[in-house]
C-alpha positions, 0 to 999 in steps of 0.5 A, a space after each residue: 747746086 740748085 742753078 746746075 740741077 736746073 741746068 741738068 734737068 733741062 739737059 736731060 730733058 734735050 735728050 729725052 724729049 727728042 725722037 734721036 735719042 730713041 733712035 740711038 738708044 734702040 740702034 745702040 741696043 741691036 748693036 749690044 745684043 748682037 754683040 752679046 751674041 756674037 761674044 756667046 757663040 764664039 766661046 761655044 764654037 772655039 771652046 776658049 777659056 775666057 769668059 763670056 764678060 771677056 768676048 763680049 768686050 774685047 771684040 770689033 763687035 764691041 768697039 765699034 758701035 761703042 766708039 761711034 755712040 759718042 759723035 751721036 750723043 754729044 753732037 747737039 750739045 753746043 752747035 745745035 744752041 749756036 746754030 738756032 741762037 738760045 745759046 744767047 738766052 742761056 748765056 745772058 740768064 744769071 748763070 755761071 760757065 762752068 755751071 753751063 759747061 758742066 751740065 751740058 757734060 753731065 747730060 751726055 754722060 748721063 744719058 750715055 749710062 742710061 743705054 748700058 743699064 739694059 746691058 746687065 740683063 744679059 749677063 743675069 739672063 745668061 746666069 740664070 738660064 744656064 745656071 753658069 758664070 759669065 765672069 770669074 768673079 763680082 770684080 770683072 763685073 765691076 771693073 768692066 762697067 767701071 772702065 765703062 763708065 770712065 771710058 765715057 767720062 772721056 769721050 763725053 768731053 772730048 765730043 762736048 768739047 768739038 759741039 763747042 767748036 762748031 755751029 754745025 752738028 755733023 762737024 761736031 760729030 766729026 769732029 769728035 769721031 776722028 779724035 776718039 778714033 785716034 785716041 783710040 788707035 794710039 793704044 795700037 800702036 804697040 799692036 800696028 807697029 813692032 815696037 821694041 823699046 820697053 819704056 814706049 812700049 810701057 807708055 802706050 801700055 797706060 793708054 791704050 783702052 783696048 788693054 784696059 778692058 782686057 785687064 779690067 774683064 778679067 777683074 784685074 782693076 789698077 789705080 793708074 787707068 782711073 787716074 789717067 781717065 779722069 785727069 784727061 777728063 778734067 782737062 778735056 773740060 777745062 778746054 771746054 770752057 775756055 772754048 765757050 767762054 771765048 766763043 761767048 764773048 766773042 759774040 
């Protein structure tokens, strides 16, 4: 445990110790706020019944900046290390993959939950200025940042995963745009498409983020879409290791 915390720590600091990450954090920031407000003078305009938690993540305002985070975040986690050759150091120190693998995984996630804290403030700003909910209920709450979080879980390893593929940080970034979007739009199919069979319907039903928020803003919260996330996670990182360790010996 000692060997990864170390690795984490020096993941961490990759991030904070580079002017990117305040230059995403401060973009990421307008990108929510004014998501926040588009989500607020949308329900004084039109009088909807949802709550102000439901419009600010269920709109275009929302997903977009969101899906675009990850290339960001997680393009220098492995090609930046072989693009400027330290991967060789970190690689031949008394290390294991999966500790390397693991780190470099947790280090985007981490800094990927540190750009929501500030988001919750808006929702108490809101409570307390106006003296109204925002949500139905504590669950909505916690369903929305738990799908949040799993949601990150997996586009985080999808985006380790391409940085592990590549020596050049754009074709990372790339990379994992045009397999998060595509995950992404596999969940609109259902939408795109007039889909008529009930068992396809069903499936992509399972899969689709974008159904996932709209029940879990309302703090409707199923088992299944934890499951889902968090064993395509765990694949996705297994991938991942396969890729650095080949890449590694290859070397």
């Amino acid at each position: 445990m000692r060997t990864l915390h170390t690795l984490l720590e020096r993941e961490l600091k990759s991030y904070f110790h580079s002017p990117i990450a305040y230059v995403v954090g401060f973009f990421f920031l307008l990108a929510t706020g004014f998501n926040f407000q588009s989500g607020l003078m949308n329900l004084n305009h039109s009088g909807s019944e949802v709550t102000l938690v439901e419009a600010s993540f269920n709109s275009i305002q929302f997903w977009f900046p969101f899906l675009l985070i990850f290339p960001l975040i997680t393009m220098r986690a492995y090609s930046d290390e072989f693009r400027t050759g330290t991967i060789e150091t970190l690689t031949t120190a008394p290390v294991e993959d999966w500790q390397v693998v693991l780190a470099k995984f947790l280090g985007s996630f981490l800094f990927y939950c540190t750009l929501w804290m500030p988001s919750a403030l808006y929702f108490l700003a809101f409570e307390l200025l106006t003296g109204k909910q925002a949500a139905l209920a504590a669950g909505a709450y916690g369903g929305t940042y738990l799908l949040l979080m799993l949601l990150g879980m997996f586009y985080c390893s999808i985006g380790c995963l391409a940085s592990a593929l590549s020596n050049e940080q754009i074709n990372a970034a790339v990379m994992t745009f045009v397999s998060i979007f595509a995950a992404f739009l596999g969940g609109l199919f259902t939408l795109i498409f007039d889909v008529t069979n009930p068992a396809l319907r069903d499936l992509i039903s399972h899969v689709s983020a974008i159904e996932h928020m709209m029940d879990f803003s309302r703090g409707l919260m199923d088992t299944r879409p934890v499951v889902w996330y968090l064993s395509m996670t765990a694949l996705v990182l297994f991938l991942n290791l396969q890729v650095f360790q080949y890449r590694k010996w290859k070397a």
